[in-house]
N, C-alpha and C positions, 0 to 999 in steps of 0.2 A: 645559255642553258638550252640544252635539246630536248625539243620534247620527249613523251614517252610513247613508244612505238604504240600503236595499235594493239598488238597482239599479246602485250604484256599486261594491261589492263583489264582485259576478263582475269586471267590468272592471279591478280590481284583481289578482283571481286570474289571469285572463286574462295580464296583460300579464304577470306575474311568470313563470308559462312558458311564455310567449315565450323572454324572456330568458334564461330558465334552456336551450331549449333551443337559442339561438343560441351560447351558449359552446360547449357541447357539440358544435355543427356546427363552428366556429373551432377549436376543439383538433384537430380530426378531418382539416382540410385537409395534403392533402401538399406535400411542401417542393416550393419551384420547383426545377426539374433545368435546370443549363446547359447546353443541348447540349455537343458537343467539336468542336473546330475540324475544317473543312472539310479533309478532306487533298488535297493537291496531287500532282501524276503525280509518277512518279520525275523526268521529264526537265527538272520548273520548274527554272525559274534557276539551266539548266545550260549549258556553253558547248563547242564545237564546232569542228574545225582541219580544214582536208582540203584536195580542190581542187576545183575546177567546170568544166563544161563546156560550151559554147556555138559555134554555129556562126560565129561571128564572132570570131574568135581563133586563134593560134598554137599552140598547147599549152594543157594544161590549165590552167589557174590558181590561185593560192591563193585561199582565203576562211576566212571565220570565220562560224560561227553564234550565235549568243543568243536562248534561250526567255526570256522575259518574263514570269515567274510561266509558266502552262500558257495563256496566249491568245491570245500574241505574239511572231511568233518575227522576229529583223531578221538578213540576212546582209548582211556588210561585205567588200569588196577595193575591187578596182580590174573592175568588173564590165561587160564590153559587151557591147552587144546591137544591134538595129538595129529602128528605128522600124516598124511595121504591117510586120513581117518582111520587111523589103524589104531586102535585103545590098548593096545600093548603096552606096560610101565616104560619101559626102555624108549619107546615114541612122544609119548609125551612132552611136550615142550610149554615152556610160560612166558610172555610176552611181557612188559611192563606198559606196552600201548600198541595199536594198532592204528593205519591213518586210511582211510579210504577216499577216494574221488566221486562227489557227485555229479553223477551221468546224467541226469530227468529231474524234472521237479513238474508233478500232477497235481492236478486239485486245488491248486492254490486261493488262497484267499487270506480275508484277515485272521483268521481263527485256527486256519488248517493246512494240512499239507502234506501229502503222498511225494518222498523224496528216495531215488534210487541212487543206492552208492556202490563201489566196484573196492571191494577190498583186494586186493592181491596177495596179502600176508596170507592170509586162510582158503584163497582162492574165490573168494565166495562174493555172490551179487546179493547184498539186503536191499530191504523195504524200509523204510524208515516212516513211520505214521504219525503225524503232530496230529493230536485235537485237543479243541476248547483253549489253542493258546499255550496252554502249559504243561500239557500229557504228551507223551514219547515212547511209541512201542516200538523195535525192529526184531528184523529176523531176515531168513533169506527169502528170497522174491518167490521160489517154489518151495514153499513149504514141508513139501512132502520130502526134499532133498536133506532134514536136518540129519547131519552127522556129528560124528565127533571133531569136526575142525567148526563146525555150525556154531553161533552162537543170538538169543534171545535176548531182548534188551525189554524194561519195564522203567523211565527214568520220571523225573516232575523237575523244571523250569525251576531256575532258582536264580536270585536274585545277583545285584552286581554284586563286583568282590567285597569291595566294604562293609556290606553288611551282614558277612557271614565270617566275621574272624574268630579264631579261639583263642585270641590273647587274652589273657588275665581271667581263665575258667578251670575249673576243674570238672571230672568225669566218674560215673562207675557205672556198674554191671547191674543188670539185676540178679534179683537174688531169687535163685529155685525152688518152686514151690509143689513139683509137682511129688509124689509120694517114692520113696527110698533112703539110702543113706545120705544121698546128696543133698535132700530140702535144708534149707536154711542154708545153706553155701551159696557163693557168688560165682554167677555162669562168667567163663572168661577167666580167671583171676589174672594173666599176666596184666589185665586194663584195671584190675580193681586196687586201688581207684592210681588218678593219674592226673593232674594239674599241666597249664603249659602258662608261661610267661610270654616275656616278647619275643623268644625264641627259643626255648629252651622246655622239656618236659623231664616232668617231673616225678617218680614213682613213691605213691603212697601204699604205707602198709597203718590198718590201726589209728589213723589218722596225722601220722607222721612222714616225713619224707625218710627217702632210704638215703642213707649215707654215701655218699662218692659214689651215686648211681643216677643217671640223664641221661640224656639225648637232644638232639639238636634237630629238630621237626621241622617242617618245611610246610606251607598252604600256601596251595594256589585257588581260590574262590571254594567252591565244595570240595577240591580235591585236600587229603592231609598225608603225608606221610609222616608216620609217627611210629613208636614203639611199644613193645609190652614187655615183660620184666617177669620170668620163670623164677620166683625164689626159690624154688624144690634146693634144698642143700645138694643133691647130688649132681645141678644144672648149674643153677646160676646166671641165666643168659639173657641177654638182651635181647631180643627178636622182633625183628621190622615185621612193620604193621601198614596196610593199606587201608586209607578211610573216606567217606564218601557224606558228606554233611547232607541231612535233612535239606530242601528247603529252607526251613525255620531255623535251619541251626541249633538245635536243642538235643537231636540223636545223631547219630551217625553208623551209618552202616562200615564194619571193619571184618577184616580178614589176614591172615599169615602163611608164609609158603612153610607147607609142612614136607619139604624133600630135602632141606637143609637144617631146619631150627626142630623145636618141638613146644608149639604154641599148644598152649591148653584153650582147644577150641573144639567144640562136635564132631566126632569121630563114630560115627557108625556101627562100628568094629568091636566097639566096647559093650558091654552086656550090661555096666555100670554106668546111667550117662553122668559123670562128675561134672561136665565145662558146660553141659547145655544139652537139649534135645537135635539128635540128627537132622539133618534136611533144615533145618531150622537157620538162618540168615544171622549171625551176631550181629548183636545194635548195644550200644555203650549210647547214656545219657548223660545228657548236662543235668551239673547239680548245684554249680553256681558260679555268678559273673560276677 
């Protein structure tokens, strides 16, 4: 056997620590850390009842809002506005939702929140104001800019969906009180009164249901669309209805497109008020579960 040269025996040494001292560095490394998920505002996918306001309209109206995670917020009714703000009949257009992108989020905290959103439907940049948690104001960011594409929001925080259903309830109007022919009648009547199952509504006259006459309603948490029922003999009509649940579930703010049907609803126009006082918001109650 031959020895081993000289030269070859540092490079032995050598490499042994190396090695010896790359364990030493590998034991030494710290464990990966996984961050912790990203938190989201209080107000993500959280949802919103109230009513709007816009210069193109009768009274105020229902709506519903939906934040979208924290970066997209969509509000639904029956929404009109009027094209490059021009209030001409002919200009007027109605939306069934609007979706805007939030740009900013100010002020933040547990309770509160200054949120800027960039609608492109209406062109328009609102403000969006949380306080105390579960109040909701918008409007556009310069105030002074409200037109007829502009629109005002007043909503209140409402709970998850489960516990805002209108399965197995029935509903009515109230009843007029204030002095003319109309006292003692019921504001609204296409809603007076009106039942809904687990899918299905139901239109009451007198305390009986109408004959071969429903609808098939749809909720989504505060949001309902539902119907109201014109018996005038010379109508007859069924007539979609938008509605916007209380918080509490027990009223609900409703509205109907008057360019198509003819919902007896507050008409300004009339000298007679029969359905309800102008300017006035229609709100149908629960009357029992």
């Amino acid at each position: 056997m031959k020895p081993v040269p000289f030269i070859v025996l540092p490079c032995l040494l050598i490499m042994l620590l190396m090695n010896s001292s790359c364990s030493k560095k590998a034991d030494n490394i710290a464990p990966v850390v996984t961050p912790p998920p990203a938190q989201t505002n209080f107000f993500a996918n959280t949802a919103w009842s109230g009513t709007y306001h816009t210069q193109a309209q009768n009274y105020d109206a229902p709506c519903v809002l939906f934040f979208r995670g924290d970066t997209v917020v969509v509000i639904y009714g029956m929404l009109h506005f009027a094209v490059n703000g021009n209030p001409v009949a002919a200009n007027l257009f109605t939306k069934d939702s609007i979706q805007g992108k939030i740009t900013k989020i100010d002020n933040l905290s547990a309770t509160q929140a200054t949120i800027t959103v960039q609608f492109d439907v209406i062109n328009e940049q609102q403000m969006l104001s949380i306080s105390q948690t579960n109040y909701l104001t918008g409007g556009p960011s310069d105030p002074s800019k409200f037109g007829y594409n502009s629109m005002q929001t007043s909503l209140r925080l409402c709970p998850n969906t489960g516990a805002m259903t209108i399965k197995n309830t029935t509903w009515n109007t109230p009843v007029i009180t204030y002095s003319g022919p109309a006292n003692g009648m019921h504001m609204y009547p296409d809603l007076s009164a009106i039942s809904f199952d687990e899918t299905n509504e139901t239109f009451l006259r007198n305390g009986a249901a109408i004959a071969g006459i429903g609808f098939k309603y749809k909720q989504v948490g505060p949001m309902v669309n539902l119907a109201g029922y014109n018996d005038d003999p010379t109508i007859k009509q069924i007539i979609p209805y938008f509605g916007a649940l209380s918080p509490n579930a027990d009223t609900m703010w409703v509205t109907a497109d008057f360019g198509t049907y003819y919902p007896r609803l507050p008409n300004p126009v009339e000298t007679i008020h029969w359905y309800g006082l102008p300017g006035v918001t229609p709100l149908i109650f629960k009357t029992s579960n």
